[in-house]
C-alpha positions as CSV (number, residue, x, y, z in Angstrom):
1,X,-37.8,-35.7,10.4
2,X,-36.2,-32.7,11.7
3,X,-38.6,-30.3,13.1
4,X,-38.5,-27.2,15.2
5,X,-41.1,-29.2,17.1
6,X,-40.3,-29.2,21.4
7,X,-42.6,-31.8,21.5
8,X,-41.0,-34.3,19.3
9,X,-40.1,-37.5,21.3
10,X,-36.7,-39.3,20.4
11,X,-38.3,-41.9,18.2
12,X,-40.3,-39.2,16.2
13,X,-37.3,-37.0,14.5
14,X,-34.9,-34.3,15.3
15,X,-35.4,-31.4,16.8
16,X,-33.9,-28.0,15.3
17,X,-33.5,-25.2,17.7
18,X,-34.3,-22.3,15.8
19,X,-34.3,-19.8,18.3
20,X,-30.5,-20.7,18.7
21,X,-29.6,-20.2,14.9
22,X,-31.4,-16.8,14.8
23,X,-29.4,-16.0,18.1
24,X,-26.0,-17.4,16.6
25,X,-27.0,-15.2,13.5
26,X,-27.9,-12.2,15.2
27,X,-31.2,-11.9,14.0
28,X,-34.2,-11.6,16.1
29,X,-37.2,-14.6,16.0
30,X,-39.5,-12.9,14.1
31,X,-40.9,-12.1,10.3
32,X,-38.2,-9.4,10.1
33,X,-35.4,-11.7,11.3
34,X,-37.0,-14.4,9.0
35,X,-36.9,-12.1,6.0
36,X,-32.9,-11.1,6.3
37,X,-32.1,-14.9,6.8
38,X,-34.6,-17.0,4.3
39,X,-33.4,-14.9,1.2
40,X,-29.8,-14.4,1.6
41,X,-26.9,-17.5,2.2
42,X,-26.0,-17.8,5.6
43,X,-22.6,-16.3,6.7
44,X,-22.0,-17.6,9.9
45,X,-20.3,-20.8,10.0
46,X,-21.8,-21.9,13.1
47,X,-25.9,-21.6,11.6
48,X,-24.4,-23.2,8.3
49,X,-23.4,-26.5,10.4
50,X,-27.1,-26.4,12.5
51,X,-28.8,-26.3,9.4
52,X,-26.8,-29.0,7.3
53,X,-25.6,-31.4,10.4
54,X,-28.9,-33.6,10.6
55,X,-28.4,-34.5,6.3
56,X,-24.6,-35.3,6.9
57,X,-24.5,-38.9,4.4
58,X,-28.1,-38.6,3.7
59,X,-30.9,-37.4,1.1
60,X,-32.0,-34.1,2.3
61,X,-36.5,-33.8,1.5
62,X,-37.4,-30.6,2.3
63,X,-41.0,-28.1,1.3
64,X,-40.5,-25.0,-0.2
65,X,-36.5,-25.0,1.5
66,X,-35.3,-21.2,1.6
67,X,-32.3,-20.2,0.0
68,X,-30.4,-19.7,2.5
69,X,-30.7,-23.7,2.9
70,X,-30.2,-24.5,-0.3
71,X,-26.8,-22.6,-0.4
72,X,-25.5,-24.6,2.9
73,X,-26.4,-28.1,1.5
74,X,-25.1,-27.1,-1.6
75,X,-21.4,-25.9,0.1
76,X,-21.3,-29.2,1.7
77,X,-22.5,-31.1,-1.3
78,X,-25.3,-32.7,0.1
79,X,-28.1,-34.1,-2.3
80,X,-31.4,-32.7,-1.8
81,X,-35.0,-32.7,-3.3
82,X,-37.1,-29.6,-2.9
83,X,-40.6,-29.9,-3.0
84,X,-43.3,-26.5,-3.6
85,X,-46.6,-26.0,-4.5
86,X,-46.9,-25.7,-8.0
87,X,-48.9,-22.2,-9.6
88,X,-51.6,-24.1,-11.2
89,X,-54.6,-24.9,-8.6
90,X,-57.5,-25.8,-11.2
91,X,-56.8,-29.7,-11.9
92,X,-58.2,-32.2,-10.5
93,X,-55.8,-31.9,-7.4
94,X,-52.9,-30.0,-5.9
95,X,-50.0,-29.8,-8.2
96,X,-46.1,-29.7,-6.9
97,X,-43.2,-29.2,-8.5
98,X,-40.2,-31.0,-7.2
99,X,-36.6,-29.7,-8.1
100,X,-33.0,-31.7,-6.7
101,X,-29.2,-31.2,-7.2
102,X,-28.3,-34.8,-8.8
103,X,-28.9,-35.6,-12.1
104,X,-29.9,-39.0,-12.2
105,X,-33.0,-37.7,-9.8
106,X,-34.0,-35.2,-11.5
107,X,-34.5,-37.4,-14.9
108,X,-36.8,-39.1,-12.9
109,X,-38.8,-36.1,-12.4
110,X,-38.9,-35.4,-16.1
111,X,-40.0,-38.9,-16.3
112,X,-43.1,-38.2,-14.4
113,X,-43.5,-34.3,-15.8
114,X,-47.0,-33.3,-15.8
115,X,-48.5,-32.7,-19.0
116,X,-49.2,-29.4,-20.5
117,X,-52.2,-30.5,-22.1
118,X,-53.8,-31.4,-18.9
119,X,-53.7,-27.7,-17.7
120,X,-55.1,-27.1,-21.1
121,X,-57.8,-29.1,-21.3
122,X,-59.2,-28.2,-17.8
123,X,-59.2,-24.7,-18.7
124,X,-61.1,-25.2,-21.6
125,X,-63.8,-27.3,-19.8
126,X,-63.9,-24.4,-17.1
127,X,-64.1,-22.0,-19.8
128,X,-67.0,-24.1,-21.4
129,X,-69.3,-24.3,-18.1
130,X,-68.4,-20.7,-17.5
131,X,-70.0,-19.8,-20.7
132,X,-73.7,-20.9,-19.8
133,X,-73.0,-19.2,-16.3
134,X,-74.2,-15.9,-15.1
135,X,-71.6,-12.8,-15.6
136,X,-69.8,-12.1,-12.3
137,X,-70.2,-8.4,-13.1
138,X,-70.5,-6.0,-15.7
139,X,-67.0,-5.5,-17.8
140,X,-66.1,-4.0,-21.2
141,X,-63.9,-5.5,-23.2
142,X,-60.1,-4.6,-22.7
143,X,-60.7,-5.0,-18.8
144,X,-58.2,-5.6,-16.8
145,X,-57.4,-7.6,-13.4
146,X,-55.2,-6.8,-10.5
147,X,-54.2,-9.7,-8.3
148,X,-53.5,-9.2,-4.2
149,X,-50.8,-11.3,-2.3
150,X,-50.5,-12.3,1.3
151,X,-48.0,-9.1,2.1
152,X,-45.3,-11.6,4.3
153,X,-46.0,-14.1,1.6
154,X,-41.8,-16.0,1.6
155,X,-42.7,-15.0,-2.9
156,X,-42.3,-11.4,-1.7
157,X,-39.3,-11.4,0.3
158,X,-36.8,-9.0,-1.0
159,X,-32.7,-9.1,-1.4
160,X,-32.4,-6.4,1.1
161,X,-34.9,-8.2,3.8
162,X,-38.2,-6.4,2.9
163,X,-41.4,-7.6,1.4
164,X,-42.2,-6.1,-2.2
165,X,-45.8,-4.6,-2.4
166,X,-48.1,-3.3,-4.8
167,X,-47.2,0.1,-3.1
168,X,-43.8,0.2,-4.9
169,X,-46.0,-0.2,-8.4
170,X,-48.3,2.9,-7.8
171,X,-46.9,4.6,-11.6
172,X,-48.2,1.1,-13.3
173,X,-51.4,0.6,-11.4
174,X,-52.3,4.3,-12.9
175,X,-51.3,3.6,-16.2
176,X,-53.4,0.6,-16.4
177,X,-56.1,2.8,-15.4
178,X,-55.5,4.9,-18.4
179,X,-54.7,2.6,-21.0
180,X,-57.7,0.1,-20.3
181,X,-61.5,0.8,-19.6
182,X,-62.1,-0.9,-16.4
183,X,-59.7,-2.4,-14.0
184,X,-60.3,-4.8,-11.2
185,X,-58.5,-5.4,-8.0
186,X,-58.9,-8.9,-6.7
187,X,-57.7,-9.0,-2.8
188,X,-56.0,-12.1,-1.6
189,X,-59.0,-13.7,0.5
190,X,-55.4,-14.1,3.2
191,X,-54.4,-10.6,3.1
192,X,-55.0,-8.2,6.2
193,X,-57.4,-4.9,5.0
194,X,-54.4,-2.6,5.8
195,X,-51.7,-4.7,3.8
196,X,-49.0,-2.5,2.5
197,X,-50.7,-3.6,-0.8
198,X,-54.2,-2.8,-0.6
199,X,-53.5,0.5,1.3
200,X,-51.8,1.3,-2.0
201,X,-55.0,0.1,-4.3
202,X,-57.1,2.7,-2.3
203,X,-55.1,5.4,-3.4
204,X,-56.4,4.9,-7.0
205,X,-60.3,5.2,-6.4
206,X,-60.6,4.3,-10.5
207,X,-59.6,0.7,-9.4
208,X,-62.9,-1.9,-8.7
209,X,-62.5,-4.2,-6.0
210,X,-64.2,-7.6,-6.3
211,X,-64.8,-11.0,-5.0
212,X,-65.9,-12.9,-7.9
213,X,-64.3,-16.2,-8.2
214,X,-61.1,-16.1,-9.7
215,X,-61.6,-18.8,-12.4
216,X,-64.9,-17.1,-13.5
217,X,-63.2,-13.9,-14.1
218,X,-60.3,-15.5,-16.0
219,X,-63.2,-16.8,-18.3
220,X,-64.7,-13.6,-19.3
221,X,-63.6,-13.0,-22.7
222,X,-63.7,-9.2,-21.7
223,X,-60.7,-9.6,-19.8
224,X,-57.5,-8.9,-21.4
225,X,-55.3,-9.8,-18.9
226,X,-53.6,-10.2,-15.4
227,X,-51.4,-8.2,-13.6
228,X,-49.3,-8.9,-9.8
229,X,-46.1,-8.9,-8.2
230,X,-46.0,-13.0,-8.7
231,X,-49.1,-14.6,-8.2
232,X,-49.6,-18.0,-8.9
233,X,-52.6,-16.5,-10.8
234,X,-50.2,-15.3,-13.4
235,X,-49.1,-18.2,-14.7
236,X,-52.6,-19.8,-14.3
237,X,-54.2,-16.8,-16.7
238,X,-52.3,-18.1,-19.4
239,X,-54.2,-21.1,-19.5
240,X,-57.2,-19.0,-20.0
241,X,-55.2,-17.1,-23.0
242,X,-55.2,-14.0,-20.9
243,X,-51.9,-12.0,-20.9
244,X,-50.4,-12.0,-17.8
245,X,-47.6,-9.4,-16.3
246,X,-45.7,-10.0,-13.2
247,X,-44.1,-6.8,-11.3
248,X,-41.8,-8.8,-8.8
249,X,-39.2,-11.6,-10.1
250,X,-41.1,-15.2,-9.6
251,X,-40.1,-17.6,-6.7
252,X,-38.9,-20.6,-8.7
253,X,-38.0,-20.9,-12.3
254,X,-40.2,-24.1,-13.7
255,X,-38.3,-25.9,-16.4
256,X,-36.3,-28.9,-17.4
257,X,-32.9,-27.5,-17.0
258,X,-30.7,-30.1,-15.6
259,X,-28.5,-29.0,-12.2
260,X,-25.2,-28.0,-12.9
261,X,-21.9,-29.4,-11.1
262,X,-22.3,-27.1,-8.4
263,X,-24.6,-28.3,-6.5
264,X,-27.6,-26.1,-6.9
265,X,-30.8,-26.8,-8.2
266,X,-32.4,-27.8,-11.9
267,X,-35.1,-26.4,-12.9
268,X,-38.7,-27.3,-10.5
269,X,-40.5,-29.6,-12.5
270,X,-44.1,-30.0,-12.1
271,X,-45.2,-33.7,-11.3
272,X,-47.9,-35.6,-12.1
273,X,-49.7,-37.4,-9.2
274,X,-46.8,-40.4,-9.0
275,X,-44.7,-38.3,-6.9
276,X,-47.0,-39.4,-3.7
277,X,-46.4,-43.0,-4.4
278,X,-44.1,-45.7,-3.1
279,X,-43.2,-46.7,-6.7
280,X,-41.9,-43.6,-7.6
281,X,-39.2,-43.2,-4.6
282,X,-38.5,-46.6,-5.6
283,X,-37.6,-45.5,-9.2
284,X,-35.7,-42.3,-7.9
285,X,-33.5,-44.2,-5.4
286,X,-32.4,-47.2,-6.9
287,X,-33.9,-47.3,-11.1
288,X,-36.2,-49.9,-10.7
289,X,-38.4,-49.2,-13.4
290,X,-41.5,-47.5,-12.9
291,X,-45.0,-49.5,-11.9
292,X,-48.3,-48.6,-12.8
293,X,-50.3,-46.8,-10.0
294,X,-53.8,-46.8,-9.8
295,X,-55.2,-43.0,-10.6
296,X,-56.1,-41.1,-7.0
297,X,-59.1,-39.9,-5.8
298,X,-59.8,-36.1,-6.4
299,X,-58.7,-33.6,-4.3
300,X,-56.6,-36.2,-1.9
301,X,-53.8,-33.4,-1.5
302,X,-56.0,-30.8,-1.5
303,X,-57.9,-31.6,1.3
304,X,-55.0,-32.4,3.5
305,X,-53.8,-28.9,2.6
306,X,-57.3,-27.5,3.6
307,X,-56.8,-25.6,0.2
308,X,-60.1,-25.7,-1.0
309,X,-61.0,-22.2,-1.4
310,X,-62.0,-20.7,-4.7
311,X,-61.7,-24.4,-5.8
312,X,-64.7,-26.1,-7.3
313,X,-66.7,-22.8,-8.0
314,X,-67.7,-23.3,-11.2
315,X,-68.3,-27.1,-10.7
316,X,-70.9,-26.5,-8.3
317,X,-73.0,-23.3,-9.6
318,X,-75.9,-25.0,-11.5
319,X,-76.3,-22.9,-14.8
């Protein structure tokens, strides 16, 4: 493991002094000097070798790495798998996408490729119990909904260093006020009040704010459609055959593409639940073939990710 963890003992992992990259790459330890390094490839030769040193002749797992990461490994050709939360949160458990730079790993992943249909199925059946459930609020058909983001969320970060808001969307935000009867703003229940976002939603006093459970509003048939920088909402309204319009470019591009020759990424292909299990590495790192695993309990990785909320809501209201 290589942590920037002071308290890691010698037998535990390896510990990365981040305080000394930022210094070596003039950038102060902090969400600004996090924001110019995370989007953009490192240019200083001596941060490149921190980074990559501890993966020198070895398989490099990393969550969520930043590009900046991915560009060193990739310069000194060293294989990688990158693991991220995947957008949809209404299965049974936590989905992740997992994306590498070899080709003989990544047809693994297709090999355990989450189905489509699952994601479609549960939203029906969410859609179903919805139906016999109370109306979260009044809403004529052709509503809209507006999605918040956490406003130093890494989705957000910007070429130039900055953080993209809702604030820089003010023109669209008014003409979906025009074009569609109500429109709802959903804050992220993460977000601070006086987010660059929000600040900017209080500017257009035609705008309702609520807390309804996401997954109940996506089931009113009076809603047309979702609207955010990137939310991982967007790609979950589709499920729900709502439209879905994203302001900001999205984080990672999910898809089977292949990785090329230099050393970059495939596409992030979302797994099924194998990825967790022994029998699965087994498969990835030497082609033994694959074993069956016994299904997991619900919500194993979503506990351990204490990312229960807005989870479960329809489940548990008794109609």
């Amino acid at each position: 493991m290589v942590s920037w963890d002071e308290t890691l003992g010698p037998s535990e992992g390896v510990f990365f002094d981040a305080p000394l990259a930022y210094h070596r790459a003039g950038a102060p330890v902090s969400f600004e000097g996090w924001a110019c390094l995370a989007a953009e490839p490192i240019r200083f030769e001596s941060v490149k070798s921190m980074l990559c040193q501890p993966f020198e002749n070895a398989l490099a797992i990393g969550y969520e790495m930043s590009d900046a990461m991915i560009a060193a490994l990739a310069e000194r050709e060293i294989p990688y798998i990158d693991v991220s939360l995947h957008p949809i949160r209404f299965l049974e458990d936590l989905v992740f996408a997992l994306r590498t730079n070899i080709r003989a790993f990544h047809d693994t992943l297709i090999d355990h490729k989450l189905s489509d249909v699952a994601a479609q199925n549960q939203a029906a059946l969410i859609q179903a119990k919805a139906a016999w459930m109370k109306k979260p609020l009044p809403l004529p058909p052709g509503s809209m909904l507006v999605l918040g983001q956490v406003d130093h969320d890494r989705a957000l970060l910007q070429r130039n260093g900055g953080f993209h808001s809702l604030g820089d969307h003010l023109k669209r935000l008014h003409q979906l006020c025009c074009d569609h009867p109500k429109v709802l703003f959903k804050p992220h229940p993460y977000d601070k009040a006086h987010s660059p976002s929000q600040m900017a939603v209080k500017r257009l006093p035609a705008i309702q704010w609520t807390n309804a459970n996401f997954y109940h509003l996506l089931s009113q048939p009076e809603i047309e459609g979702v609207v955010a920088l990137n939310s991982s909402g967007l790609v979950e309204a589709r499920y729900f055959g709502k439209a879905s319009e994203n302001l900001a470019p999205f984080l990672y591009a999910y898809s089977d593409t292949p990785p090329g020759r230099d050393f970059f990424p495939g596409g992030a292909v979302p797994q099924n639940g194998d990825w967790i299990e022994t029998s699965f590495w087994r498969q990835l790192l030497d082609g033994t073939s694959r074993a069956a695993t016994v299904p997991a309990p619900p919500n194993r990785l979503r506990r351990t990710m204490n990312a229960d909320w807005g989870y479960g809501f329809v489940d548990r209201v008794v109609a």
